[in-house]
C-alpha positions as CSV (number, residue, x, y, z in Angstrom):
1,X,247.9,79.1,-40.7
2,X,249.7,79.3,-44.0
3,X,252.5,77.1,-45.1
4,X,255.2,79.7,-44.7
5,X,254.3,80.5,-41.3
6,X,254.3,76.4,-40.8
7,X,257.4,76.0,-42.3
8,X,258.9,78.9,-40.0
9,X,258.0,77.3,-36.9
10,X,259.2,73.3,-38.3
11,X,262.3,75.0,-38.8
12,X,262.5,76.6,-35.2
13,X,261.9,73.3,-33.8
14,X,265.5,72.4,-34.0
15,X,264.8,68.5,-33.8
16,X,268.9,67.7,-35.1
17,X,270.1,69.4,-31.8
18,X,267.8,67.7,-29.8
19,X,268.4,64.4,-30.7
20,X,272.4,64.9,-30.7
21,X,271.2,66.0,-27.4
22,X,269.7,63.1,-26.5
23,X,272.5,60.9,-28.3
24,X,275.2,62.5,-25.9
25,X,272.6,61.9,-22.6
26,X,272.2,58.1,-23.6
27,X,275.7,57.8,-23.5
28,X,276.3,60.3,-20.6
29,X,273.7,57.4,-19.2
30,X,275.7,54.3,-20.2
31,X,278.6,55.8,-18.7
32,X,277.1,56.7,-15.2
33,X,275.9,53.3,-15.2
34,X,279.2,51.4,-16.1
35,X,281.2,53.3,-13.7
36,X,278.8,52.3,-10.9
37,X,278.7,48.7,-11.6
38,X,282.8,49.2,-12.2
39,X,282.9,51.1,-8.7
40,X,280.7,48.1,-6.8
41,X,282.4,45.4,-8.9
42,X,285.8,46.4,-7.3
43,X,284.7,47.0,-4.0
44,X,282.3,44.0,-3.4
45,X,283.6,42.7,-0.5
46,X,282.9,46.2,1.3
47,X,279.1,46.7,0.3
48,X,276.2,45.2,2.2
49,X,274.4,46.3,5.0
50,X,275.8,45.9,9.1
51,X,279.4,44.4,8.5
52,X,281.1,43.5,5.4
53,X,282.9,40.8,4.4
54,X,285.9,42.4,4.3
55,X,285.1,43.3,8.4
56,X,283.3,39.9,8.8
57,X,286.6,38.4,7.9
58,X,288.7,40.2,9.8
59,X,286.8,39.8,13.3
60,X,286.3,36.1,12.5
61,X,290.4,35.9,12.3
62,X,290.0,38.5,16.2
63,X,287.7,36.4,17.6
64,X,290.1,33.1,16.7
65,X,293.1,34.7,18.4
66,X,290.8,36.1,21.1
67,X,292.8,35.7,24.6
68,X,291.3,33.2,26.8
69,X,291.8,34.8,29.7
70,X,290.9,39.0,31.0
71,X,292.4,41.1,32.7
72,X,291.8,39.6,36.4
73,X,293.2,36.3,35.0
74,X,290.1,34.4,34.9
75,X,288.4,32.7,31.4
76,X,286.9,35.1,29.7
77,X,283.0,34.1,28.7
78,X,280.7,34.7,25.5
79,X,279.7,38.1,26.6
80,X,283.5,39.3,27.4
81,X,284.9,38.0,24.1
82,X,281.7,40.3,22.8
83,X,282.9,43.3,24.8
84,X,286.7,42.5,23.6
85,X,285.8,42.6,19.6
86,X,283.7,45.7,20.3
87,X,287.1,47.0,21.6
88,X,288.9,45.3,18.8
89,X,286.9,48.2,16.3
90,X,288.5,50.9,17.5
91,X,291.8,49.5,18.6
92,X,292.3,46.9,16.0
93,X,293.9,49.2,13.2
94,X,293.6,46.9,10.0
95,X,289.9,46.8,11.5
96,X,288.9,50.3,12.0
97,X,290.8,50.8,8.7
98,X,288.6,48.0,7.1
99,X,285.0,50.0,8.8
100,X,286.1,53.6,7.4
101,X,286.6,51.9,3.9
102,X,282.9,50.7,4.2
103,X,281.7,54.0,5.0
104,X,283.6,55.9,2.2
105,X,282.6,52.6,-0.5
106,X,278.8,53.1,1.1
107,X,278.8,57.3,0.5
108,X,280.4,56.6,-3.3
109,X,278.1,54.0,-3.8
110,X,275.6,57.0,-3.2
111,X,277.2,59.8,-5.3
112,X,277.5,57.0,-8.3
113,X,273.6,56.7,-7.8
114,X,272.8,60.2,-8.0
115,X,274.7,60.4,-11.1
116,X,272.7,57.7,-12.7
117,X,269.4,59.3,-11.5
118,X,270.7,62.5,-12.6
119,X,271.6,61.3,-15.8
120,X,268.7,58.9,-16.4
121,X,266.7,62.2,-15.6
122,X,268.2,64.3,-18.1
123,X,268.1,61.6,-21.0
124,X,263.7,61.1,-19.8
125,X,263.0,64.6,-19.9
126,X,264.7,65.2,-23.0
127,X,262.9,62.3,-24.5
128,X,259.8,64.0,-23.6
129,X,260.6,67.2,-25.2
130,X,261.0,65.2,-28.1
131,X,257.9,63.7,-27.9
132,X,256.2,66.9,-27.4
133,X,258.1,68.7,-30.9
134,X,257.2,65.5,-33.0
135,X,253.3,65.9,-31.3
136,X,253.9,69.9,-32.6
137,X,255.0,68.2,-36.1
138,X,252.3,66.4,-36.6
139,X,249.8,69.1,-35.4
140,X,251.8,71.5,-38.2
141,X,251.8,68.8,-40.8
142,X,247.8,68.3,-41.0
């Protein structure tokens, strides 16, 4: 292969938009990844598995102010204070409020991860590519 035909390909290689490219995914990164820790930093007390603290809290401060008596008049045991906070999830509004603002944290807690996966896939891929043109360098430089 002769130098001009060499020097035709080097310069079809594009490396400068490629690694502007790869510039603007590393910060496309850093930015997916700040605005998830951001997003679970402000809504800590509604991430976890099973109940938050957030709902922990709330049927803590239920159970306290759990009647002591049911319906028929008679003490209420362990299992129907149980029944009555299961009750208290639906009924309860600051409660039920409290559960549905888990589930929405929990599915934006997801949709912040696929960003960062989709953006930490981006910025890999495009790293490889580069790999791969300064592999064709070097092949066209010897």
């Amino acid at each position: 292969m002769e130098i001009d035909e060499k020097l035709k390909i080097l310069k079809s290689l594009d490396t400068r938009d490629l690694i502007a490219k790869i510039h603007q995914y590393e910060d496309e990164f850093g930015k997916a990844l700040a605005g998830q820790a951001d997003f679970k930093s402000q809504n800590h007390q509604f991430l976890g598995s099973g109940d938050c603290q957030e709902i922990k809290r709330i049927l803590a401060e239920l159970a306290a102010h759990a009647p002591e008596t049911n319906e028929a008049g008679k003490k209420m045991t362990l299992a129907d204070k149980e029944v009555w906070l299961q009750k208290q999830r639906t009924e309860n509004k600051e409660l039920s409020e409290a559960i549905q603002k888990q589930r929405m944290v929990a599915f934006l807690i997801d949709d912040h991860e696929i960003k960062v996966e989709m953006a930490r896939r981006r910025l890999a891929s495009t790293v490889a590519i580069m790999a791969l043109r300064t592999q064709q360098i070097a092949f066209l430089a010897s």
